[in-house]
C-alpha positions in Angstrom: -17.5 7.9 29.7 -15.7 5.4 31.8 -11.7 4.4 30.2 -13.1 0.8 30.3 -15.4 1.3 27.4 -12.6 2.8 25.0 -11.1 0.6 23.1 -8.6 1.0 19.9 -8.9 -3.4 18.9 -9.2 -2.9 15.2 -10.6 -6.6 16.2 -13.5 -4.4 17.5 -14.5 -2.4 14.2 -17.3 -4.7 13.2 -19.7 -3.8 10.6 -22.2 -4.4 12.7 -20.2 -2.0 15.6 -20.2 0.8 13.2 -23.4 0.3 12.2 -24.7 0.7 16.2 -22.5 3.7 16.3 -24.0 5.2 13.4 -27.7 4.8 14.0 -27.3 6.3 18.1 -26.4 9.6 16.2 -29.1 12.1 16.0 -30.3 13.0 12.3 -28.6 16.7 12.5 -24.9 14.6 12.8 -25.9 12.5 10.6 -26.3 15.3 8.4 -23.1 17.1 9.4 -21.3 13.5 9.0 -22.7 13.6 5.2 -21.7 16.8 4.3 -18.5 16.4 5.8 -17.5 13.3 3.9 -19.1 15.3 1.0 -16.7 17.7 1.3 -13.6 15.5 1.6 -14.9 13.9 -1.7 -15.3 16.7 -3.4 -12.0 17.9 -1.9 -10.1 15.1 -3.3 -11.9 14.5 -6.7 -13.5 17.9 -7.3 -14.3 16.4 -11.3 -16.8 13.7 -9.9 -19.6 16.0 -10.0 -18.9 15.8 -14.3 -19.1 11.8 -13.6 -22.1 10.2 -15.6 -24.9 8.7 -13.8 -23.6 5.2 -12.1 -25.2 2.1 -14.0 -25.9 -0.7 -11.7 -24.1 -4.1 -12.0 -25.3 -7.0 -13.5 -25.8 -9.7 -10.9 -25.5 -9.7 -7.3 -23.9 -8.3 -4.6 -23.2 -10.3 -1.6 -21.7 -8.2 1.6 -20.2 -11.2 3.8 -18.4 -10.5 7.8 -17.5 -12.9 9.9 -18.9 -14.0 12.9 
């Protein structure tokens, strides 16, 4: 990887950049990404597996970024 193509530009974290990032990930880290963060949840709130089911909202729900 070439130092030009770091960057650390919080400007830079787009949805949409994340989102790339994400999907050139194979499925197995994928996985390993999901059970880690599944970990840290459960780490940090080890009662939300008690938690009811979650109801859905009434309305809708709108996810804006700019462009």
């Amino acid at each position: 990887m070439s130092l030009s193509t770091l960057s650390h530009d919080r400007r830079e974290e787009t949805p949409e950049a994340k989102a790339r990032w994400f999907q050139s990930l194979s499925l197995s880290e994928r996985m390993d990404l999901l059970c880690s963060f599944t970990d840290l949840i459960l780490a940090n709130n080890p009662g939300i597996m008690e938690q009811k089911d979650a109801q859905p909202i009434t309305g809708r729900v709108r996810v804006l970024s700019q462009t």
